[in-house]
N, C-alpha and C positions, 0 to 999 in steps of 0.2 A: 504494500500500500504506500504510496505517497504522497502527500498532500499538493503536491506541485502540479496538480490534474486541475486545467481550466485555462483562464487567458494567460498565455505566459508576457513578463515583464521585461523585455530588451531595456537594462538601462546602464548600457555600454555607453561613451562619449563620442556617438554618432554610428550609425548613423540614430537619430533621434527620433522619438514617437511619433510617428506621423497620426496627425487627426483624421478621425475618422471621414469629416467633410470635404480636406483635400485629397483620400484618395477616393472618395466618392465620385469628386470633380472629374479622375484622370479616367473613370472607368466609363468609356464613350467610344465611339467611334471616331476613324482618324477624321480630323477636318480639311478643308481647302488649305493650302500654304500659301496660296497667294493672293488671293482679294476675301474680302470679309470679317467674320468675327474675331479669329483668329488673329490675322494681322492690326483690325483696331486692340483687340486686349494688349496685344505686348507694347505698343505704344503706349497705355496704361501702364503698363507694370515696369519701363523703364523707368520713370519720373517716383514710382513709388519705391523700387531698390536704393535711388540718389537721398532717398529720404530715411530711408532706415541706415545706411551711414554717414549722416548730416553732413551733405556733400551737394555742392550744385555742377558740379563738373561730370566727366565723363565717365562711362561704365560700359563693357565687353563684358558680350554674354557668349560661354562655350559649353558644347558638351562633351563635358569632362566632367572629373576629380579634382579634388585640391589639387593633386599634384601637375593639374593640367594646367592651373592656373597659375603655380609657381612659374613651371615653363613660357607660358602668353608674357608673364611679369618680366620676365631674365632676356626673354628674344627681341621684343620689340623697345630696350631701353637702353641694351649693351653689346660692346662688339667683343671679338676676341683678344684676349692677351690683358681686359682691363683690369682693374680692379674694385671686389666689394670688402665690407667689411662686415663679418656674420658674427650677431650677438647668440650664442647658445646657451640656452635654458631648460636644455631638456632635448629631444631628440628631432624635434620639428625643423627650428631652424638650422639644424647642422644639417638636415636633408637637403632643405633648401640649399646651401653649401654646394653638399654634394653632387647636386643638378646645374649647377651654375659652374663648375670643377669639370663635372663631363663635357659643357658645352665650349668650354677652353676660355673660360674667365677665371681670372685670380680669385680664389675665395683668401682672405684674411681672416682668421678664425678669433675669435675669444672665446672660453668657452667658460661659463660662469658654473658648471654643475648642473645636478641633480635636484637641487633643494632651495636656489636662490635664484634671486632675478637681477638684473640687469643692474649695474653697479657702475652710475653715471661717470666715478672717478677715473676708471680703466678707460672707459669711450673717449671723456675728454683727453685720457693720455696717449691715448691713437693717433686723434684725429691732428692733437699740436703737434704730433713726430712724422705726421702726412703733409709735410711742407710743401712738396709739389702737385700736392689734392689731385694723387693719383685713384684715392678711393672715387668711384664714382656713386656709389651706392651703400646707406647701410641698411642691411635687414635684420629684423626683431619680427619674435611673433608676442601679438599683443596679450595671450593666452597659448601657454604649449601644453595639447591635450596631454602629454606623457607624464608632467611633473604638476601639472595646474595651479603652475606660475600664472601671474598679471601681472605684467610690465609696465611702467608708466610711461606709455607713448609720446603723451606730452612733455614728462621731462626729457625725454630721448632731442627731441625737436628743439630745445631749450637748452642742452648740450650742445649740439651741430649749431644753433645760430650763436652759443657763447665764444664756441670756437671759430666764430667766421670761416663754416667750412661750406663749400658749395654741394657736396654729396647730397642725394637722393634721400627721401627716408622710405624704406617700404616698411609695413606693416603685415602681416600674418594675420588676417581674423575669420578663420577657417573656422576655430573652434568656439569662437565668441560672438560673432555678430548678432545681433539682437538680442544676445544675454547680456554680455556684459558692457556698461556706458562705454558709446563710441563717439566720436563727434573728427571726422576727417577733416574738414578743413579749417577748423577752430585749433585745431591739434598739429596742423601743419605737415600732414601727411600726405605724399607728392603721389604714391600706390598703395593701394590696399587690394588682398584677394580675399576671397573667401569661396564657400561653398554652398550645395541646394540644403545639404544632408543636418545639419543641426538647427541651429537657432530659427533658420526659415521656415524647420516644419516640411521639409519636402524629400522625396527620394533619393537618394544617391545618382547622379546623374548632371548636372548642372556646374559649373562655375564662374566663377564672376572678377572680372579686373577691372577695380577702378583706378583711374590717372586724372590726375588735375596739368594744365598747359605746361609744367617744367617735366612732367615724364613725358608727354605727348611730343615734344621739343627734343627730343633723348631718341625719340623712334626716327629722326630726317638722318641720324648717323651711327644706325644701329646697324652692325654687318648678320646679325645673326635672326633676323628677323624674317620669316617663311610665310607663304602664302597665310594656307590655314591660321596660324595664329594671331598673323596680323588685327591689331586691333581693330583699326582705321576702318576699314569697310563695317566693319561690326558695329560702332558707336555711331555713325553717322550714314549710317545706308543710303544709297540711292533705288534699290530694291529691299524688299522685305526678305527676299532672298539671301541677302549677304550676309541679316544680321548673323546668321550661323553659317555662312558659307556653306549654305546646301542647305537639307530638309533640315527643318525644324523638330526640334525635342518637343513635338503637338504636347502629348499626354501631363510630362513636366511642367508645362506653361499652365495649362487649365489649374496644375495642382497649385503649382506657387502661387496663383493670382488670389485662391481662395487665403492660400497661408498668409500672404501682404496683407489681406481685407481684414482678419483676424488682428495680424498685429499692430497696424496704420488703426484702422476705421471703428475697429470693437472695443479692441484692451485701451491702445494707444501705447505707441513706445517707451513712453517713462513708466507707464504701469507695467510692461513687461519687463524691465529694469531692476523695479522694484519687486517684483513678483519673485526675479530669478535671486535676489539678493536676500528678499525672508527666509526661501527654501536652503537656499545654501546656508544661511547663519543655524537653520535646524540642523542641519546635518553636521556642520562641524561643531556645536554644543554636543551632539549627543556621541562623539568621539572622542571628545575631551572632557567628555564625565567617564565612558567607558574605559579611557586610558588612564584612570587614575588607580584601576583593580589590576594593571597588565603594563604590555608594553606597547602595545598601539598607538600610533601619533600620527598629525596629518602630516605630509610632506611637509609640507610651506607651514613654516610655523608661526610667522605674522600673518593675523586674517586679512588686512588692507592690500598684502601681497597675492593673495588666493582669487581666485577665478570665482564668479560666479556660474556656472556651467558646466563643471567638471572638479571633483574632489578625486585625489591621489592618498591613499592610509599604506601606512607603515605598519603593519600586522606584527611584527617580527616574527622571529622561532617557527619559520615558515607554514605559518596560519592562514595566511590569504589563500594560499590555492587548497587549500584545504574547506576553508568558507566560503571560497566562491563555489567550490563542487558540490557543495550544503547545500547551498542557493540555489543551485541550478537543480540538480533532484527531487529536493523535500520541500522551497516555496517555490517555486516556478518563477524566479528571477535572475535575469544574468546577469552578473557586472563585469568591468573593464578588465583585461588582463593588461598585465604592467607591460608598460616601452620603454627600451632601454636601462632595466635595473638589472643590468647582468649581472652586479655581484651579488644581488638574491634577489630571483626571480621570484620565488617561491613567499618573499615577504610581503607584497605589493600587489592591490588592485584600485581599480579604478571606478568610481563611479559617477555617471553621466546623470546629468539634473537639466538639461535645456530644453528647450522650443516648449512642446507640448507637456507640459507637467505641474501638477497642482500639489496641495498638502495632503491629499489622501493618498497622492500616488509615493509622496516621498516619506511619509511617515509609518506607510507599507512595507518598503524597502527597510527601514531602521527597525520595526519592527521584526522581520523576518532574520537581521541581521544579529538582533539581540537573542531570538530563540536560536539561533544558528551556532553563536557562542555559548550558550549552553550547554544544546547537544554536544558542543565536542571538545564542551571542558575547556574553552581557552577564557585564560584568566583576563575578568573587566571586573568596572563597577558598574553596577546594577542603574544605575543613575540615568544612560544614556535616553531611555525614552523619556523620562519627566523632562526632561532639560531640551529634549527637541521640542517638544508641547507647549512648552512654555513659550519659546518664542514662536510659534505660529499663532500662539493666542494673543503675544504682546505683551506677556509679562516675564519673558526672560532679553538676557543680553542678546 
């Protein structure tokens, strides 16, 4: 007998719960690609993406993966032999890295760790020994699902102008967009990517590059820049045809348009901000009541530095894969498996709290979590559920 018999719970750090009404939307038949419903909706749903990253500038839509969107980001801004500079927080942006490595750009690495973020004094001491502001570009991701760091983008950007440096800033919000507070051009961010799969509410399928006129500016001498990826036809079409260079991702659009509607026109943005920020202060209360009986801790040990979107625990005494295999059998829930913790795999999971999710669904999850340590005996304090309760109700930290 198990009790994990009925809807099972994906709440991995993407892809993310998709609502039931955007895949309602996607379940149709194919439509026209080029005059009609179709092509008035994505005209809609441009002006509404520029809005969920408080951004009046431009946005390329492809189908692809984050990692598609890395590459659109690295080809049409940089040529061969240049130089970036890659903040590492965890395993995302050193991918990034390593995408821009294969394309025959210089990657400059920092690599902050496992457990910390982005440590403005290291950046400014790059950027003043880049005397011939051969960096063209630095990347950071604003949220790395691996470690669920959050970066302060905007001190990043208040770095580079202390240091009168002329580099790029990209951003990574793959794992955050619509979770966690963004504001692109307030923030002084020149690209930003992201994806369909989390914060949108949408399927795995989609990604998205935005550039404001100094990355746009970056593409007239970019040698590695290819058809497909090219932005240019994509942000400013002269067919409806180009915006995707070919068929259109039909079924994805109907979905996303319902997902924008929900979080533009229903919640509103700052309520979804806010929403993702209660749930996350439950979850990490009731791992810091539980880790006071054991050895459990979240990665990121200042909260201000932590994601709303994506929580990273430190099980120790290789308990995580042992409670995530609880989870999966006996409640019917999955959580994240660790990235990048090679020296113990076996300590580390992850659990995903974005787009579509509420307090009955997260206090499900901490619940099943709490009977899970039980069952198998790994030492906490009992505490963990009062102290998530507490702040969904408002009367805790």
């Amino acid at each position: 007998m198990s009790l994990a018999n009925g809807r099972h719970y994906l709440a991995i750090p993407g892809p993310s719960v998709m609502p039931d009404r955007v895949l309602q939307a996607m379940h149709r038949p194919a439509p026209n690609i080029y005059t009609g419903e179709l092509v008035d909706m994505v005209s809609d749903i441009v002006p509404d993406l520029k809005s969920v990253a408080r951004t009046r500038h431009d946005v390329a839509m492809y189908i692809a993966n984050g990692h598609g969107a890395w590459e659109a980001a690295l080809t049409n801004t940089l040529s061969r032999g240049e130089r970036i500079l890659i903040l590492g927080t965890g395993r995302f942006c050193l991918g990034w890295g390593e995408m821009a490595s294969a394309l025959g750009v210089e990657a400059q690495v920092i690599d902050f760790g496992l457990a910390s973020d982005i440590d403005m004094g290291r950046v400014a001491e790059a950027l003043t020994a880049d005397r011939d502001h051969r960096i063209k570009a630095v990347l950071a991701v604003h949220v790395d699902t691996a470690t669920s760091v959050r970066n302060d983008i905007q001190a990043l950007r208040e770095t580079l102008n202390a240091a009168d440096h002329p580099a790029m800033l990209f951003s990574d919000n793959i794992a955050c967009l619509a979770c966690d507070e963004f504001h692109m051009d307030d923030w002084g961010v020149d690209l930003m990517v992201t994806g369909s799969q989390k914060g949108l509410m949408t399927p795995p399928g989609m990604a998205f590059v935005y550039f404001n006129p100094k990355a746009d500016a970056a593409r007239d001498t970019a040698d590695l820049v290819t058809p497909y990826w090219d932005w240019r036809p994509r942000s400013k079409p002269e067919l409806f045809y180009r915006y995707f260079c070919g068929t259109a991702p039909t079924h994805h659009l109907y979905g996303l348009r319902v997902a924008l509607d929900m979080i533009l026109k229903e919640e509103g943005l700052e309520q979804v901000w806010a929403r993702h920020a209660t749930l996350a202060r439950a979850i990490w209360a009731a791992f810091e009541a539980w880790g006071q009986g054991g050895q459990m801790r979240l990665n990121i040990a200042e909260a201000g530095k932590r994601s709303n979107a994506v929580t990273t625990v430190n099980m120790g005494g290789g308990n995580a894969t042992r409670l995530r295999e609880w989870m999966i059998h006996e409640a019917g829930v999955t959580l994240g498996i660790p990235l990048g913790m090679d020296a113990a795999p076996d300590d580390f999971f992850r659990i995903g709290h974005m787009g579509h999710v509420n307090a009955q669904m997260v206090l499900g999850v901490l619940g099943s979590l709490q009977a899970g340590m039980a069952a198998l005996q790994i030492p906490h304090d009992p505490g963990g559920l009062e102290a998530a309760t507490a702040v969904i109700a408002g009367t805790g930290a």
